[in-house]
C-alpha positions, 0 to 999 in steps of 0.5 A, a space after each residue: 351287460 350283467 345278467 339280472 340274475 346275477 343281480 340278485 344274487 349278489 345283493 343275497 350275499 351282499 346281506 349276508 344270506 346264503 344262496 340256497 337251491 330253495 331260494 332260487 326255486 321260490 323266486 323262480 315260483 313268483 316269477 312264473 305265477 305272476 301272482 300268488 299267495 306263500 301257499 300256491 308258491 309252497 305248491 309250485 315248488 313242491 311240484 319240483 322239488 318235495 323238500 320245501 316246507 312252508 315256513 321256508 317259503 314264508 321265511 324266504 319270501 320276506 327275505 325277497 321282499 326286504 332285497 326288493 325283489 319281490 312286493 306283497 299286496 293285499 289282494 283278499 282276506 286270504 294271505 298276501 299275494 307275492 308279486 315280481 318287481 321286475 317289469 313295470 310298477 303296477 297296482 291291482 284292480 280285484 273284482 269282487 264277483 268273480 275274483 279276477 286280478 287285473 295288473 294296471 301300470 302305475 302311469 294310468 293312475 297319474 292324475 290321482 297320485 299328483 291329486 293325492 301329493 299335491 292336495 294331502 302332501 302324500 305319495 301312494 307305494 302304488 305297488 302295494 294299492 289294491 282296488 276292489 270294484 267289478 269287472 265288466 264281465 261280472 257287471 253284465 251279468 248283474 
C-alpha cells in the first residue's frame, strides 16, 4: 500500500512545485494543530525551525489548499483557519461565548444538505460551513 505521505508529494511535483523542508514542516504544522490560523502555523513552525517567514506560511498554505490537502473555513473575523483534509469531511460548530470549535462529521448534517439540494437545486462545500451558535456549557452560565 502507497504511503499517503508519498501521495502528496507527488501531486506537489505533478504541479510543478519543489518539495521544500518549509513545505513539509507547514503541512506537518496543520496536521498537528488540528486547526489554526497562518499565524499560530508561522508559530508552530518557528518553534522548530526559525527560518520561515509569514509570507511563506501564506503562500504555502494556498499551495496546499489548491493540491487539496488542506481547507480554510471562516471560523471568526480573524484569518481563516487551515484545517487537514485527511480524515473525515466535517463542518464547524463555533460558539460565540467562549470561542470553542466543535468538528462535526458531515453525515450529522444529511437531512439538511438533501433539504438544501432537493428544495433550492443546491449542494453545500460543507468543508468550508461554519455554524456560530452556544455551547452548552456557556448556555449554563447565561
Amino acid at each position: 500500500m502507497p504511503d499517503p505521505a508519498d501521495d502528496w508529494r507527488e501531486a506537489l511535483r505533478g504541479k510543478g512545485y519543489r518539495l521544500t523542508p518549509q513545505r513539509e514542516l507547514i503541512l506537518a504544522a496543520v496536521n498537528e494543530l488540528g486547526h489554526a490560523t497562518p499565524d499560530e502555523v508561522l508559530a508552530h513552525v518557528q518553534a522548530k525551525v526559525s527560518a520561515v517567514n509569514a509570507s511563506t506560511v501564506y503562500r504555502t498554505l494556498e499551495v496546499l489548499e489548491e493540491l487539496g490537502l488542506v481547507r480554510h473555513a471562516h471560523l471568526s473575523d480573524r484569518a481563516p483557519t487551515y484545517h487537514s483534509t485527511q480524515g473525515h469531511t466535517h463542518f464547524h460548530l463555533v460558539c460565540r461565548g467562549c470561542r470553542r470549535v466543535i468538528s462535526v462529521d458531515a453525515e450529522d448534517a444529511a437531512a439538511f444538505v438533501e433539504s438544501l439540494t432537493t428544495r433550492h437545486a443546491f449542494t453545500p462545500d460543507m468543508g468550508h460551513l461554519t455554524v456560530f451558535g452556544t455551547c452548552s456549557d456557556c448556555q449554563e452560565e447565561s
